[in-house]
C-alpha positions as CSV (number, residue, x, y, z in Angstrom):
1,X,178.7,69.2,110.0
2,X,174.8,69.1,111.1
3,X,172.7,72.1,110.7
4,X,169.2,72.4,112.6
5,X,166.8,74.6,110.2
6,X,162.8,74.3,109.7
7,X,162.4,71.5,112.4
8,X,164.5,69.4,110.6
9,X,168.5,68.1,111.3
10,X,170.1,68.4,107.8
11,X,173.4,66.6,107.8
12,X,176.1,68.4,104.4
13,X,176.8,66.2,102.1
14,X,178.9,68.9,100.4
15,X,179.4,72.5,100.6
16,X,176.1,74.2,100.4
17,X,174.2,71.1,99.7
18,X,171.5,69.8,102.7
19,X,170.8,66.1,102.4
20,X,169.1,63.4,104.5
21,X,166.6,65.6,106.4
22,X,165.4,64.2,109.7
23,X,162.5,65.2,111.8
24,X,164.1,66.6,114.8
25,X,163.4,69.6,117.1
26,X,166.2,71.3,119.1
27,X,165.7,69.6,123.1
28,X,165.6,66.2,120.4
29,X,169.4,67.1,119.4
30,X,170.5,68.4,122.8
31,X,169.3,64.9,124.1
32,X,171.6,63.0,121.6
33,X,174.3,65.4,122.2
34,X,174.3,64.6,125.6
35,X,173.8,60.8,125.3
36,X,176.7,61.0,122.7
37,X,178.9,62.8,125.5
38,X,177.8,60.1,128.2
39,X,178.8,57.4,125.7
40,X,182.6,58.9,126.1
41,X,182.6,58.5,129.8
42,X,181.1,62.3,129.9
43,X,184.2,63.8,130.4
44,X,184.4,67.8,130.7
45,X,185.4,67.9,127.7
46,X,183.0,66.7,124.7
47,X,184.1,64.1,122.4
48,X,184.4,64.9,118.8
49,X,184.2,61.7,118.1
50,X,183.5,57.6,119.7
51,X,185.2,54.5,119.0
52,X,182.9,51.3,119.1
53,X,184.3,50.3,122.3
54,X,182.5,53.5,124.1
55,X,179.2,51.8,123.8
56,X,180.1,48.6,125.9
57,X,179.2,49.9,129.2
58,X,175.8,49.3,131.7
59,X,173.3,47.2,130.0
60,X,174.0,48.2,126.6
61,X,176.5,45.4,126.5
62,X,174.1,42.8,127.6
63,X,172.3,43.6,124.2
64,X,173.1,40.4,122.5
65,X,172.9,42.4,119.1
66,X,175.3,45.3,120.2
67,X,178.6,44.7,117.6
68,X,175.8,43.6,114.9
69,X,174.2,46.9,115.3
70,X,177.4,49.2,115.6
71,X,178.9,47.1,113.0
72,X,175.7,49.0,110.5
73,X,176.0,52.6,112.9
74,X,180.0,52.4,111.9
75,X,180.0,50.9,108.6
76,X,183.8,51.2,107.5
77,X,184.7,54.0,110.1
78,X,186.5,53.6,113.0
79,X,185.2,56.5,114.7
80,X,181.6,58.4,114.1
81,X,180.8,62.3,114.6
82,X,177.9,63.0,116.7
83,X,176.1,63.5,113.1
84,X,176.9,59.7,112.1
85,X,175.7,58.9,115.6
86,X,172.4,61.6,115.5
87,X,171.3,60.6,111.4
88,X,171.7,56.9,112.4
89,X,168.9,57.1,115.4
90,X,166.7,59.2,113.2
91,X,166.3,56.3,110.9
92,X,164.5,54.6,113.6
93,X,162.2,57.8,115.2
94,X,159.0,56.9,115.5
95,X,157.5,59.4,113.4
96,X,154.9,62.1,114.4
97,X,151.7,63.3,112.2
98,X,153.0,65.8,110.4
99,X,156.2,63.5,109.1
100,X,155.8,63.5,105.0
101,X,155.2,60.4,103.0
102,X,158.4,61.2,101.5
103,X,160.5,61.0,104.3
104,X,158.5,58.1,105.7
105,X,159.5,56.0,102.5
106,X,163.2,57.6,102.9
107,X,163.0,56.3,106.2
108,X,161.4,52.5,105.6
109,X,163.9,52.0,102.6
110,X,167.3,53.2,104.7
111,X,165.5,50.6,108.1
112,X,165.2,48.1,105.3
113,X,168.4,48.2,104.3
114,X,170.3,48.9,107.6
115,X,168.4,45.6,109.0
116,X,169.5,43.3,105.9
117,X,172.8,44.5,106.4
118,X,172.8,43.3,110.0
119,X,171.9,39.7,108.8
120,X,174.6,39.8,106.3
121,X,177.5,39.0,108.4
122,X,180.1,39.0,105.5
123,X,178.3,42.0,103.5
124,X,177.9,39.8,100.4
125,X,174.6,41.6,99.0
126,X,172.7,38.1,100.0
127,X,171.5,36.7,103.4
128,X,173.1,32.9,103.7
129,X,171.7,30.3,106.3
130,X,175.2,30.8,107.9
131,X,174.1,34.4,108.1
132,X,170.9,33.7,109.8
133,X,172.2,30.9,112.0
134,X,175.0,33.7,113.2
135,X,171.7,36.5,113.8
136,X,169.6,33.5,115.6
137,X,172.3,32.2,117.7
138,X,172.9,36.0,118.8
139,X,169.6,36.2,119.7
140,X,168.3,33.0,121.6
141,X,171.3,30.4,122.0
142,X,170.6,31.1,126.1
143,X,166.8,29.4,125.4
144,X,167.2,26.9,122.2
145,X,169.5,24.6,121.8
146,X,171.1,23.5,118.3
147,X,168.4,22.1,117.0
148,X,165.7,23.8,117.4
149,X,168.2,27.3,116.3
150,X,168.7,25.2,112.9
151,X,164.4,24.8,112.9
152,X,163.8,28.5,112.9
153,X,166.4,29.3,110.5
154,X,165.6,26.3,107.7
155,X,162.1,28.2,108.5
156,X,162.9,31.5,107.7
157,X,165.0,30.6,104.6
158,X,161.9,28.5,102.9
159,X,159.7,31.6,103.4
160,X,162.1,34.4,102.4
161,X,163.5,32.9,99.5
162,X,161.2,34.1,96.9
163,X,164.5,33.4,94.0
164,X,164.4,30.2,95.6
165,X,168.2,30.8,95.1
166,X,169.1,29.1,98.8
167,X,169.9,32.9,99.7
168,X,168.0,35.9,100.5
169,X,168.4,38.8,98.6
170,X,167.2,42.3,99.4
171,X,164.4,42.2,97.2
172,X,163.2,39.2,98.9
173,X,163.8,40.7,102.8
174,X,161.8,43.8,101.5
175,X,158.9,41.3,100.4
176,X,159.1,39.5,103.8
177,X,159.1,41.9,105.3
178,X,156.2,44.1,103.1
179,X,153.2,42.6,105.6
180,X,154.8,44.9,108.1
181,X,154.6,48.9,108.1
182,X,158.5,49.4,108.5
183,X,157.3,53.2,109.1
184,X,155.7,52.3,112.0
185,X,157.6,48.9,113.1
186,X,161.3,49.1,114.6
187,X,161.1,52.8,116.1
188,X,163.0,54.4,118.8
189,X,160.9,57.9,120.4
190,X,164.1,60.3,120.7
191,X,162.8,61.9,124.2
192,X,163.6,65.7,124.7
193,X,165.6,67.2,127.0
194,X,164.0,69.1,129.8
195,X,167.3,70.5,132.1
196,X,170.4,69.9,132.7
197,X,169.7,66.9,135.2
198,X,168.2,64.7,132.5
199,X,169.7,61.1,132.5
């Protein structure tokens, strides 16, 4: 259950209890509501729920990284509520002047960890160079061949790998990863819906 209070979406983690509050106004939340129906085929009825298989339609599916990123939006669920599908898109809102430090940092650490966990294909706690070579593949096997794949990733391990442990672990993605501001980097703007003809 979602409740929309102060400007903010507040998702309950029990009963009574607010958690994970996320910048969003009310035409921000009709907009994912309706792009959460359109991912159902927008049937008159709305969906209570979606199935990974409702986003593999127009060029969503061309989106090389598609079942790497609904593998993190689904977790171990084989369906998500419009919240799980609304608090997941927050964590990339690019965020406005009067967002807080606090939720800034909220924000940075859940990107952080949402983006490790789509490099760790077998959800071991620790990125591999199978792992990598999986994520680079994804990504560019249509402009590099073998090779040069196996270059970038040998490159990215040597300078992850602060535990020079021939893995990365979180602590070392977060320091890569540190000369970038993750408030700021990897943001989605949620538009906001203006009528009933908005696509």
């Amino acid at each position: 259950m979602f409740v929309f209070k102060e400007g903010h979406l507040l998702s309950l983690s029990a009963p009574g209890r607010y958690a994970h509050p996320q910048e969003k106004n009310s035409t921000q939340i009709k907009y994912l509501y309706i792009r959460f129906n359109q991912f159902s085929g927008g049937g008159k009825d709305p969906p209570s729920q979606l199935h990974k298989y409702n986003f593999y339609s127009g060029l969503l599916q061309l989106n090389p990284l598609l079942p790497t990123i609904l593998n993190s939006m689904f977790g171990d669920k084989v369906t998500i509520s419009f919240l799980d599908f609304a608090l997941f898109l927050s964590t990339f809102q690019a965020h406005s002047l009067k967002t807080s430090t606090e939720l800034k940092n909220t924000n940075k650490d859940k990107k952080l960890q949402l983006l490790f966990n789509m490099y760790d294909h077998n959800k071991d706690g620790r990125i591999t160079k199978y792992d990598l070579v999986i994520v680079v593949h994804k990504l560019f096997s249509n402009l590099l061949d073998h090779v040069q794949i196996m270059r970038i990733v040998e490159t990215m391990m040597k300078e992850m790998d602060h535990s020079d442990s021939n893995q990365i672990l979180f602590d070392d993605f977060c320091k890569a990863l540190d000369v970038f501001d993750m408030t700021e980097k990897v943001v989605t703007w949620i538009p906001e819906f203006h009528g009933r003809n908005q696509r």
